[in-house]
C-alpha positions as CSV (number, residue, x, y, z in Angstrom):
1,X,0.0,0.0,0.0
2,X,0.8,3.3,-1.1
3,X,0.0,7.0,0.1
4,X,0.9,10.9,-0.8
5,X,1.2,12.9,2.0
6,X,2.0,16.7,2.4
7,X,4.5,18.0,5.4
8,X,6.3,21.2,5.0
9,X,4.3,22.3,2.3
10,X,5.6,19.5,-0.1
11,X,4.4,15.8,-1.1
12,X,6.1,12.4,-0.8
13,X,5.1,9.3,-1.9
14,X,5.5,7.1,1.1
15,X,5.3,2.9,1.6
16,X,6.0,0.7,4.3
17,X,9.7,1.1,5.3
18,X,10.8,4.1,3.0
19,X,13.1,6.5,4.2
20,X,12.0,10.2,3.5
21,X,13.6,13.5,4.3
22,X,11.3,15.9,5.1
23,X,11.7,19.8,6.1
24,X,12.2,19.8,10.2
25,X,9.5,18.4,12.5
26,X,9.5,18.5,16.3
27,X,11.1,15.4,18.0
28,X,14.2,13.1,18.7
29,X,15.3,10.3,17.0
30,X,13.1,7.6,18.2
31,X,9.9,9.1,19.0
32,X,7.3,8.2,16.8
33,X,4.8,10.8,14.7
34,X,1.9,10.6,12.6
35,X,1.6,12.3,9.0
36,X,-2.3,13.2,8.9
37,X,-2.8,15.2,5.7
38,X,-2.6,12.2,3.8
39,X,-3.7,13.4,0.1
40,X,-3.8,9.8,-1.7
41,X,-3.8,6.1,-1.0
42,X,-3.9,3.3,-3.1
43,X,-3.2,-0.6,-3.5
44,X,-1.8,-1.6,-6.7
45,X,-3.8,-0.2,-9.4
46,X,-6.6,0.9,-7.2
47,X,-7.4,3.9,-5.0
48,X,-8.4,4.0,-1.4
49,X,-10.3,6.8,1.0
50,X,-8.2,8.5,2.6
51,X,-10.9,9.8,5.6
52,X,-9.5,10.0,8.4
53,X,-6.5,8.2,7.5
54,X,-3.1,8.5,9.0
55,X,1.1,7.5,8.3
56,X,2.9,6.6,11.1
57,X,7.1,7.1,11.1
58,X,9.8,6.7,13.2
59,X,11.9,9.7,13.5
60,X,15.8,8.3,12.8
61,X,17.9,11.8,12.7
62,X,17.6,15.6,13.0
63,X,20.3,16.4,10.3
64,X,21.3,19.8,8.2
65,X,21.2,20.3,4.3
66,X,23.9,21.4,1.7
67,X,25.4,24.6,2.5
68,X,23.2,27.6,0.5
69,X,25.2,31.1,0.1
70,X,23.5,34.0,-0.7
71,X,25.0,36.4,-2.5
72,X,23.9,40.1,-3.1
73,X,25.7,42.7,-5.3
74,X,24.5,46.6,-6.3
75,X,27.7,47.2,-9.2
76,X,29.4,50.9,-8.7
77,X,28.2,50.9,-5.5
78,X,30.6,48.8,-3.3
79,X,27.8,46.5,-2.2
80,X,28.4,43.5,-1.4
81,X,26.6,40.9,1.5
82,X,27.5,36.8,1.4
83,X,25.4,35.0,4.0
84,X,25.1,31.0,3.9
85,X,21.9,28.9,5.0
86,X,21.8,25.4,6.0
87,X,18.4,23.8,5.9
88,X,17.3,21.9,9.3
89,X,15.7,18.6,7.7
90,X,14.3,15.7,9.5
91,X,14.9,11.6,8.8
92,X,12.0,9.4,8.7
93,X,11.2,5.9,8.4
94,X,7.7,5.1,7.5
95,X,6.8,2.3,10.1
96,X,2.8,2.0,8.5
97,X,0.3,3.5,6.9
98,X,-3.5,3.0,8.3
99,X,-3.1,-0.4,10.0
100,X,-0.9,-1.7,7.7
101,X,2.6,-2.3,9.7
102,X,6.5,-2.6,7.8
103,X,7.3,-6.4,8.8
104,X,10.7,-6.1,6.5
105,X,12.7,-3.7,9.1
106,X,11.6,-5.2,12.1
107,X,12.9,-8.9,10.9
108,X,16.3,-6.5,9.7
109,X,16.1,-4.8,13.3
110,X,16.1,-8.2,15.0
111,X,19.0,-9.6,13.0
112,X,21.4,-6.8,13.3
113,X,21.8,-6.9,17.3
114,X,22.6,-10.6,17.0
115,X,25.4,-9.6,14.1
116,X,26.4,-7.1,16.7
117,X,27.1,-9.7,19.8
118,X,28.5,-12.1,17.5
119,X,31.1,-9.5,16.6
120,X,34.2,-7.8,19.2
121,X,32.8,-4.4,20.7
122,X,34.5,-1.7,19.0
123,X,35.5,1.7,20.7
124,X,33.7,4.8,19.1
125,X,35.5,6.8,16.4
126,X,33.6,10.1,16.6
127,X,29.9,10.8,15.6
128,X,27.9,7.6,15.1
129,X,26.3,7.4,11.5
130,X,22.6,7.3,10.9
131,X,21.7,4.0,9.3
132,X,20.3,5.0,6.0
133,X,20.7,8.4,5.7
134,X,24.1,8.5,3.5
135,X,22.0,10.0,0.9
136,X,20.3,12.6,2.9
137,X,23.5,13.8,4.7
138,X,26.8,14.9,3.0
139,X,29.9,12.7,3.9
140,X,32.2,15.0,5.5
141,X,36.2,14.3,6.1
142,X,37.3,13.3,9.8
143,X,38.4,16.2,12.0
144,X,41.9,17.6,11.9
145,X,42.7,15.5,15.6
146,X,40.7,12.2,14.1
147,X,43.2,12.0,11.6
148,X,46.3,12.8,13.5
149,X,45.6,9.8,15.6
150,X,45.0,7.4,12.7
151,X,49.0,8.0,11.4
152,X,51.4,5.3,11.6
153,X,53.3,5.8,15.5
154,X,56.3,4.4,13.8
155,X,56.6,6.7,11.4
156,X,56.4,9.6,14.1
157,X,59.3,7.7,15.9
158,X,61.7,7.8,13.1
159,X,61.3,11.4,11.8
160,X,63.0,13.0,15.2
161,X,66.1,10.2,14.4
162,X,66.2,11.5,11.0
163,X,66.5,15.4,12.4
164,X,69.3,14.3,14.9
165,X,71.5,12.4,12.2
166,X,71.1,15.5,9.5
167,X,71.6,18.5,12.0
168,X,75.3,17.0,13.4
169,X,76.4,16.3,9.6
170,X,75.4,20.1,8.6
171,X,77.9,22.6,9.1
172,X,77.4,26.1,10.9
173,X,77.0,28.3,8.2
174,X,73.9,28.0,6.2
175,X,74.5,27.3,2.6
176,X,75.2,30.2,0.3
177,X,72.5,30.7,-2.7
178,X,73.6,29.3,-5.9
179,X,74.3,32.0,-8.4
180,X,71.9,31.7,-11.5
181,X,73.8,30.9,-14.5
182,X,74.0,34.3,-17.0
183,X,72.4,33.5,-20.5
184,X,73.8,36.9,-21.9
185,X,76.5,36.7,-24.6
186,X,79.6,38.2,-24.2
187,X,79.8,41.9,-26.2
188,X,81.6,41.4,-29.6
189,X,84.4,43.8,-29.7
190,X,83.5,47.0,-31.7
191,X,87.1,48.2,-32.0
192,X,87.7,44.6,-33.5
């Protein structure tokens, strides 16, 4: 079963178990919502009434859009203002529509913790990902510090080593600038 509903003045076609992004709604991930202006509903090929019908969905993550800037310019008047806008969007999973329930990701739900127990606890890297929203969400590098701890120790190690060996071999005086070769031509001789 199918249904169009309208929330934040736009329209998504929803299902059982989609993931939608949808403009910013109140709530934390996990609380549960219901979409009421449902505009269309249908089975298949036919249509269904939609009085006083509802679409539940799980809220996964409160998340930002792209980055907007906004620039404005007045020429030969030295007017200029940048501004930038992120977007507050909300994650949703539709959990049913009606009475109709998503079986699918509650059978995925159940098999993931027991992948997780099977498997060694692992510490935390940083910010935990949002299952599913990759394509809602940009992928942004690790922080500056993340990736200083993810280099090589060893490598650290041997690059004070290095500096010891090369500052005994060098000599006192810093190294005189090489002259650049001239390209001129010597002067033929006019009295020649």
């Amino acid at each position: 079963m199918f249904a169009i509903v309208r929330t934040g003045g736009k329209q998504y076609r929803v299902a059982a178990g989609d993931k939608i992004v949808v403009e910013k709604l109140a709530g934390e991930a996990g609380d549960t919502i219901t979409l009421g202006d449902v505009l269309l509903a249908g089975d298949g090929g036919e249509l269904k009434s939609t009085d006083g019908l509802t679409v539940s969905a799980e809220i996964i993550a409160q998340a930002k859009g792209e980055k907007v800037t906004v620039f404005k310019k007045k020429r030969r008047h030295n007017y200029r203002r940048k501004r930038g806008h992120r977007q507050q969007h909300t994650i949703l999973r539709i959990v049913g529509i009606g009475d109709e329930k998503a079986a699918a990701p509650k059978k995925a739900a159940a098999e993931k913790p027991a992948k997780k127990a099977e498997s060694a606890p692992q510490p935390s890297e940083g910010p935990a990902k949002v299952e599913g929203a990759e394509s809602a969400m940009t992928d942004t590098p690790a922080p500056k510090k993340a990736r200083k701890e993810t280099a090589p120790k060893e490598a650290k190690a041997e690059t004070p080593a290095k500096a010891e060996g090369t500052a005994s071999e060098q000599t006192d005086t810093p190294a005189a600038p090489k002259k650049k070769a001239s390209t001129k031509k010597p002067a033929a001789d006019k009295n020649a």
